[in-house]
C-alpha positions in Angstrom: 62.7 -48.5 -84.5 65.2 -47.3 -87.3 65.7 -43.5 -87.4 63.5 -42.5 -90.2 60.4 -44.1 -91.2 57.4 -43.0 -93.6 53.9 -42.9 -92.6 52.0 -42.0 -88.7 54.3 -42.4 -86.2 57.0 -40.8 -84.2 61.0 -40.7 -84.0 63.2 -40.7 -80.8 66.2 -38.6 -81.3 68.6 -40.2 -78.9 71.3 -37.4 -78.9 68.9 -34.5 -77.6 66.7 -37.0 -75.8 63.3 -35.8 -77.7 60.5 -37.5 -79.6 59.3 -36.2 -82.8 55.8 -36.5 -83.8 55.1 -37.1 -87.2 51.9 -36.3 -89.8 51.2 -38.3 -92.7 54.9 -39.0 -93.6 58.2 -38.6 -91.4 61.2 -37.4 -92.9 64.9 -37.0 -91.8 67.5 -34.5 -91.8 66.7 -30.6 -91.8 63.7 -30.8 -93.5 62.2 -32.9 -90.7 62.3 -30.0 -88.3 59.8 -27.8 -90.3 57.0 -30.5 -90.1 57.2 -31.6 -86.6 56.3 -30.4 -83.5 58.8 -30.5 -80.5 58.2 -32.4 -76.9 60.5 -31.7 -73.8 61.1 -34.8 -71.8 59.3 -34.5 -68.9 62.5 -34.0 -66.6 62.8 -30.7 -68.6 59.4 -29.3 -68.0 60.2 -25.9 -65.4 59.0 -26.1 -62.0 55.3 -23.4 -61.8 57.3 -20.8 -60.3 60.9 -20.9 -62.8 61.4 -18.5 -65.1 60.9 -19.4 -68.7 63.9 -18.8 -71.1 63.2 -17.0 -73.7 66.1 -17.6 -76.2 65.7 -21.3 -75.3 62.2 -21.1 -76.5 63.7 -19.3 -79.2 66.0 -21.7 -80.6 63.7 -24.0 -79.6 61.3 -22.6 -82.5 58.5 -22.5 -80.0 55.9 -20.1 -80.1 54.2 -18.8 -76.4 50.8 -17.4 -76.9 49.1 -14.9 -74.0 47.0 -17.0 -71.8 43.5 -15.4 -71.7 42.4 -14.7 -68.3 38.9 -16.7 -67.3 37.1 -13.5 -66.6 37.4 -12.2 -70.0 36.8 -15.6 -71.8 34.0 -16.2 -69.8 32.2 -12.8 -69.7 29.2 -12.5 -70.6 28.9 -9.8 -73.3 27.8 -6.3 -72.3 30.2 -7.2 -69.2 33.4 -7.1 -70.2 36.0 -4.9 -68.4 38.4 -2.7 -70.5 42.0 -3.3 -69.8 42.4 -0.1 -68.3 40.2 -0.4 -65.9 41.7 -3.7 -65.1 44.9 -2.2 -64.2 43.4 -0.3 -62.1 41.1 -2.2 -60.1 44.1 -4.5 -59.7 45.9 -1.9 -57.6 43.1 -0.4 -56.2 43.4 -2.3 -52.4 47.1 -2.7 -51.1 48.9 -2.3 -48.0 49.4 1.4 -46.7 52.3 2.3 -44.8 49.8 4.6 -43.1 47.1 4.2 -41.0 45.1 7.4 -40.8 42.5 7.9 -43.3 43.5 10.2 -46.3 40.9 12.8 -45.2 42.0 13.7 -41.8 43.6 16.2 -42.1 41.3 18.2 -44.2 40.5 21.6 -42.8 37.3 22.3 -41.6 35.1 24.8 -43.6 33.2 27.1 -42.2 30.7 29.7 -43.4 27.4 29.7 -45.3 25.7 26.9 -47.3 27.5 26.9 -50.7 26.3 26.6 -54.2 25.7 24.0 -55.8 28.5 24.3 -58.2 30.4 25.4 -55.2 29.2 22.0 -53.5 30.5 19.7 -56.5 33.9 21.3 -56.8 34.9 20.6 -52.7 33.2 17.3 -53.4 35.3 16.6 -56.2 38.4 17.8 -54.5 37.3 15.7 -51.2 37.2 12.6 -53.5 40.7 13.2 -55.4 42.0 13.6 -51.8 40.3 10.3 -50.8 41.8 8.3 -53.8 45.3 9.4 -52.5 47.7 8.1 -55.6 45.6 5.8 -57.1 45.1 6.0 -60.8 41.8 8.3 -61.7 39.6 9.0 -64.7 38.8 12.3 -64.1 35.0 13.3 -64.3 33.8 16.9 -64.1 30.5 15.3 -62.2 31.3 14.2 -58.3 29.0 11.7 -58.8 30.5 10.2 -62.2 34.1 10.4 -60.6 32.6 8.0 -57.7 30.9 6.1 -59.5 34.0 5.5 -62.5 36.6 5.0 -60.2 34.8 2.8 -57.5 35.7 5.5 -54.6 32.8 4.9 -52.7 34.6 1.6 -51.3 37.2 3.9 -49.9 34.4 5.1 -47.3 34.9 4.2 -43.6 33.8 5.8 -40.3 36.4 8.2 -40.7 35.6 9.3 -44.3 31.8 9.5 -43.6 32.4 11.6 -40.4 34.5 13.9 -42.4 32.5 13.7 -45.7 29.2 14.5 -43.1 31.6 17.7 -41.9 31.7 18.9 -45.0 27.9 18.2 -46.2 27.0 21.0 -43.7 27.7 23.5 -46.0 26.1 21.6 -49.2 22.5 23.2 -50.4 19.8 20.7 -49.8 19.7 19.6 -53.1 23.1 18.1 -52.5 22.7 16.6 -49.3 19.6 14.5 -50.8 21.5 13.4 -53.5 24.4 12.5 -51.5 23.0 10.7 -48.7 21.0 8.7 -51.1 23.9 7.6 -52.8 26.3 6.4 -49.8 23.4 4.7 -47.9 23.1 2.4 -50.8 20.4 3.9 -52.6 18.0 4.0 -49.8 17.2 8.0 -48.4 18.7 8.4 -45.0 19.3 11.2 -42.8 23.1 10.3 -41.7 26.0 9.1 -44.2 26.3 5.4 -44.6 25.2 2.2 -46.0 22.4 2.3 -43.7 19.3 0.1 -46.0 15.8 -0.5 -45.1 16.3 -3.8 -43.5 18.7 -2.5 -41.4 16.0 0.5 -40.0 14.1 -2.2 -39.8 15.5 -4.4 -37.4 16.8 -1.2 -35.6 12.8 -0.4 -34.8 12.3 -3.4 -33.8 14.8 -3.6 -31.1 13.9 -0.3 -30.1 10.4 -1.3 -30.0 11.8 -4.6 -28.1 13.5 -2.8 -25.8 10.6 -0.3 -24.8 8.0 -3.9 -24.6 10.6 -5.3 -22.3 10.9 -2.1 -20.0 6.9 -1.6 -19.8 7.1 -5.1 -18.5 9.8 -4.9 -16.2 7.8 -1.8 -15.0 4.3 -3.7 -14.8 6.1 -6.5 -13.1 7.4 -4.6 -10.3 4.2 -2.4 -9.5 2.8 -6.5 -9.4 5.1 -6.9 -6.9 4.7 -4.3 -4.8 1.1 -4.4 -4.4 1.8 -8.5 -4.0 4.1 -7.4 -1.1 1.7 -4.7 0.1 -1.3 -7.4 0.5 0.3 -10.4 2.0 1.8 -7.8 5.0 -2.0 -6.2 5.2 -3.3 -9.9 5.5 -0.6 -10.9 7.9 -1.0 -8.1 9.6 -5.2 -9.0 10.2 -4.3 -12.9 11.0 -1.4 -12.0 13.5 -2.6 -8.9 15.2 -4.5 -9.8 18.7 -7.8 -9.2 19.1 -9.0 -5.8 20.5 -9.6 -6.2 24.2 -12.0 -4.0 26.1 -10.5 -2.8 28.9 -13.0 0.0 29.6 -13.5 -1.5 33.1 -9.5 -0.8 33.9 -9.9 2.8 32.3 -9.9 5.8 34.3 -13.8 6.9 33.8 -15.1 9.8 34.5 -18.7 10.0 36.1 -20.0 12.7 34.4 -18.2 15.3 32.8 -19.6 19.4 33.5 -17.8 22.4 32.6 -18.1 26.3 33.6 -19.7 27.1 30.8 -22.5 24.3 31.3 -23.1 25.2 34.5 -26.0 26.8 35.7 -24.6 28.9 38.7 -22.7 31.6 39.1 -20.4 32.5 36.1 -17.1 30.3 35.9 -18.4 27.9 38.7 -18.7 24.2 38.5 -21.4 22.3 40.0 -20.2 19.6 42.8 -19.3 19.2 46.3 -16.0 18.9 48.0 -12.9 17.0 46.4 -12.9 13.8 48.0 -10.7 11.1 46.7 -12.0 7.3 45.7 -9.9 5.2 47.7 -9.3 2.5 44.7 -7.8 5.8 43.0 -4.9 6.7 45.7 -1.7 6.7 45.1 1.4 7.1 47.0 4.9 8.3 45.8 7.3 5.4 47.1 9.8 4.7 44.4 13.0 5.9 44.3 14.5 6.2 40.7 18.1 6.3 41.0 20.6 6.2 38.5 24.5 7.0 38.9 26.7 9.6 36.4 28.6 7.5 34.5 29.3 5.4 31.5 28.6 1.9 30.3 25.0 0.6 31.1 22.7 2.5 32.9 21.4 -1.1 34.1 24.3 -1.1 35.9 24.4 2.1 37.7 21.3 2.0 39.2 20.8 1.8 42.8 17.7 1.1 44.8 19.2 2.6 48.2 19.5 6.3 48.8 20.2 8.5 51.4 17.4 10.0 52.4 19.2 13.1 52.6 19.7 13.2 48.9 16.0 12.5 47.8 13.8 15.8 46.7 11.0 14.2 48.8 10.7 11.0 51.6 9.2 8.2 50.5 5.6 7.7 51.0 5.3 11.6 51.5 3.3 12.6 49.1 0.1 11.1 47.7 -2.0 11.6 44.8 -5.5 11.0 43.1 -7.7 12.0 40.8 -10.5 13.9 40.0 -13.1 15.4 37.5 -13.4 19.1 37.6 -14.2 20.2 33.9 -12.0 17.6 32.5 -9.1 15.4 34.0 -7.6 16.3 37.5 -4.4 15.2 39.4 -4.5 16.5 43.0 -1.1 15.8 45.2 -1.0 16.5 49.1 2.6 16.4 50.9 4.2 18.2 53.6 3.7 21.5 54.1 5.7 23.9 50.5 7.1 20.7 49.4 6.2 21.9 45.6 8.5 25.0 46.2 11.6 24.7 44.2 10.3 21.0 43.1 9.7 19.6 39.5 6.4 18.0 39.5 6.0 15.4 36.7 2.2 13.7 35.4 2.3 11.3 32.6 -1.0 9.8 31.8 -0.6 6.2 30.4 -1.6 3.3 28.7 -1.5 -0.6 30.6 2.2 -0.7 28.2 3.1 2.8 29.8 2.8 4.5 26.5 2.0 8.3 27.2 -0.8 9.5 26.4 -0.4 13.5 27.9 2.9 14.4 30.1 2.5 17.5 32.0 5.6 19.1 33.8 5.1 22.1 36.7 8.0 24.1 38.1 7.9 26.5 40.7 11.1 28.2 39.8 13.3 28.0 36.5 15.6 25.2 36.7 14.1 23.2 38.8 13.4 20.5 36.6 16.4 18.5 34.4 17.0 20.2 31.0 16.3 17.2 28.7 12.9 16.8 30.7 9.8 15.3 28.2 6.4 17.5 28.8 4.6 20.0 28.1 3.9 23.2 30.7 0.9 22.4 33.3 -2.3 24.6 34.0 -2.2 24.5 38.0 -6.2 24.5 39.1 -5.8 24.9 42.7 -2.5 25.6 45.1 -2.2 25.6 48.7 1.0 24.6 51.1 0.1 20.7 50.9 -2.3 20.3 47.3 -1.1 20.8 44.2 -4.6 19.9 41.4 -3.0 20.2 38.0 -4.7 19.9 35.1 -4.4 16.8 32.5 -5.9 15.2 29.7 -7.2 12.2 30.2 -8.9 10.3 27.1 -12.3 8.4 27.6 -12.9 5.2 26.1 -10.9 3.5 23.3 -7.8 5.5 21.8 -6.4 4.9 18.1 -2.5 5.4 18.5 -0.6 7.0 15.8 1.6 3.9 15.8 -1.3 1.8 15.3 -3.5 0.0 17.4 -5.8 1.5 20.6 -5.3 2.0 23.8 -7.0 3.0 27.2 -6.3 5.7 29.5 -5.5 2.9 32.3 -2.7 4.8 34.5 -1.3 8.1 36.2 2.3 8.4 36.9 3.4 11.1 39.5 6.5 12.1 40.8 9.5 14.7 41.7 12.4 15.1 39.6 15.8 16.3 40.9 17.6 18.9 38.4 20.8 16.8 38.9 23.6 19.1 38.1 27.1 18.4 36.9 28.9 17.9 40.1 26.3 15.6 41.2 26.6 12.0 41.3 23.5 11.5 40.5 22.3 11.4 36.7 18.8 10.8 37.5 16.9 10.8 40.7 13.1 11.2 41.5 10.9 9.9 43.9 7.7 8.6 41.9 4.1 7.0 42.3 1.0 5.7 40.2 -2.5 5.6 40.1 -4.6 2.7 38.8 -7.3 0.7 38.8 -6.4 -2.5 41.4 -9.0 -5.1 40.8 -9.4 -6.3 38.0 -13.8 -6.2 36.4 -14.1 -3.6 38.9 -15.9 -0.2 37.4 -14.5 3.0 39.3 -15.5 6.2 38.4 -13.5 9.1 38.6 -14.9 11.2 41.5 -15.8 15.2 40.6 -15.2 18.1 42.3 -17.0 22.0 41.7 -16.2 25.3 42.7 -15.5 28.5 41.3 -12.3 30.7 41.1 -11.1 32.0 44.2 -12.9 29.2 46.8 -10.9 27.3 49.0 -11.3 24.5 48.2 -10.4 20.8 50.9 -9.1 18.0 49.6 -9.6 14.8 51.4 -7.1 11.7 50.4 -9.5 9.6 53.0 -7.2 6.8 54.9 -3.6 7.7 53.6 -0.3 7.2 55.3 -0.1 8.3 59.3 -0.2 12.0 58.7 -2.9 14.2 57.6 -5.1 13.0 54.8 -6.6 16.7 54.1 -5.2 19.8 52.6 -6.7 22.8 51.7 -6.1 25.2 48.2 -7.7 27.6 46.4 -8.7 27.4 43.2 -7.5 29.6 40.1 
């Protein structure tokens, strides 16, 4: 291509390296550089980030127009955003070297509620504060200033704890106005962009939560009474069956007291005490029980001197009787109840007690720790001893549950055992019961009034004397 033509085309200027685009007609020389416009080679074009020279693009002849932003050639009108305000918002966020909000360290007012002039002025001082050294247009209304400046994006936690601070002191008219605004147009009670939907789901986990707790409750009363009826039925399917042991109970004949009577005043119908020989017991068990520690399994003994017991063996015998309720009557040798501890349990088949009675002569004659309570003697003499029990008739509920029967008496002495004995317990003890099975005894009765002497026969007992005589009190 020669280096000028006429007509549409182009020319190649090989000593600067550029093309020249031509109109309707191409001229050269000077005058061609008034009608053509100017390509760099495409090695020449900057990099995004270099600087643009702009006495190159001065001798260049090139003319750099402002590029227009795409917000403001693309806004749609009644939209558009002043340039001011663009400057602004364009600093608005940026990096703070600190981290505290700039309303901590306002001073807390106290006082009175304030005007409502009062009110806007702190407000609008709170808010300049708030902006820190942003760029402002300044309103004389509070809620203008927010509103122009876009300072309600500047509230945190922080700000609304101390903005809330100082609403304490706002008149009521205020407080409206301002909690409407910050909770985004929606009336709340606290500061913050608290909406409807927001309440909304808040009630309804509350209202889940109190659902869920109501059913946990329910569940567990379920539960309970689940619990409380399988141990009740258990308890019917596994119990045993009541057994009537009526015929192993201690039964009274027939049961008269003073006051029933038709004789003399205080006097019991009935003939002498004489005992029912299926009802005779005899004291010959030694209970015997070393000081010591470890087991008491393994400190007791069986053999004693005889020296050491409060009474020989097979020495005393005892029975029962009727004589305005229940009777125990023991015959040994002659004052062996002075200075003794006479103890009468009345028991179940199991040996569960039923009454404990507990007689002393003198005081300490019985251990300290001794179970029982004090018994009402109803006739003394120097071999009987009658002393008054309770003994139930027929079936008995027990507090622990179930029944039982008044089946056996359990007699004996006790030995006061003191500290420089070797002996922690020691007693010489005996029972009465019924032997034979299906066989119905009756309890034998006795009458009398207070003051008669009164003879007790044990019938065939032992080799020595089966009678004593006592009087009654």
């Amino acid at each position: 291509m020669s280096g000028s033509e006429h007509g549409e085309g182009s020319v190649f200027d090989g000593s600067i390296g550029r093309w020249t685009v031509c109109g309707t007609s191409c001229a050269s020389g000077a005058g061609a550089g008034s009608g053509s416009v100017r390509l760099r080679n495409l090695g020449d074009v900057p990099a995004p980030d270099e600087p643009i020279d702009d006495d190159v693009a001065t001798d260049r002849g090139d003319e750099v127009e402002p590029a227009i932003a795409p917000e403001r050639r693309l806004a749609e009108p009644g939209t558009e955003v002043s340039d001011d305000l663009r400057d602004r918002r364009t600093g608005f966020f940026r990096e703070s070297d600190s981290t505290t909000s700039p309303v901590a360290g306002l001073p807390a007012q106290t006082g009175g509620r304030w005007s409502e002039l009062e009110a806007d002025r702190q407000i609008r001082a709170f808010l300049v504060a708030l902006s820190g050294d942003r760029k402002l247009v300044h309103r004389s209304e509070p809620v203008e200033l927010l509103r122009e400046n876009d300072l309600l994006l500047l509230f945190g936690p922080e700000e609304e704890e101390a903005f809330a601070t100082l609403a304490l002191r706002f008149p009521e008219e205020t407080v409206t106005r301002w909690a409407t605004l910050l909770s985004g147009g929606d009336r709340s009670e606290a500061f913050g962009p608290r909406s409807r939907s927001e309440r909304r789901d808040e009630a309804v986990i509350v209202r889940s939560l109190h659902v869920g707790l109501r059913n946990r409750v329910l569940g567990a009363v379920l539960f309970v009474l689940l619990i409380v009826g399988v141990v009740a039925v258990a308890r019917g399917l596994l119990a045993p069956d009541s057994v009537d042991r009526s015929d192993r109970a201690l039964r009274f004949s027939s049961t008269v007291t003073a006051s029933e009577a038709d004789g003399p005043a205080g006097a019991i119908p009935g003939g002498a005490p004489v005992a029912e020989p299926a009802l005779v017991g005899t004291a010959d068990r030694v209970v015997a029980v070393l000081r010591g520690d470890g087991d008491p399994a393994d400190r007791i003994r069986l053999e004693v001197p005889a020296a050491e017991l409060p009474i020989p063996v097979g020495a005393l015998a005892g029975t029962v009787f009727e004589h305005g309720g229940g009777q125990v009557a023991l015959l040994g040798p002659a004052d062996w109840w002075a200075g003794a501890c006479v103890r009468v349990v009345v028991a179940t088949e199991l040996l569960r007690p039923l009454d404990v009675v507990i007689h002393e002569a003198t005081d300490g004659a019985c251990p300290p720790d001794l179970v029982g309570r004090t018994a009402r003697v109803t006739c003394i003499g120097r071999r009987v001893l009658i002393l008054a029990v309770d003994i139930p008739q027929g079936e008995v509920p027990l507090i622990e549950g179930g029944t039982g029967w008044a089946e056996t008496i359990r007699f004996g002495l006790e030995t006061a055992t003191g500290t420089a004995s070797r002996w922690e317990t020691l007693a010489v003890r005996g029972s009465i019961a019924v032997a034979d099975a299906g066989a119905s005894v009756a309890v034998p009765t006795f009458g009398g009034a207070s003051g008669d002497v009164v003879t007790v026969d044990m019938g065939v007992w032992g080799s020595g004397s089966s009678l004593g005589d006592c009087i009654l009190t």
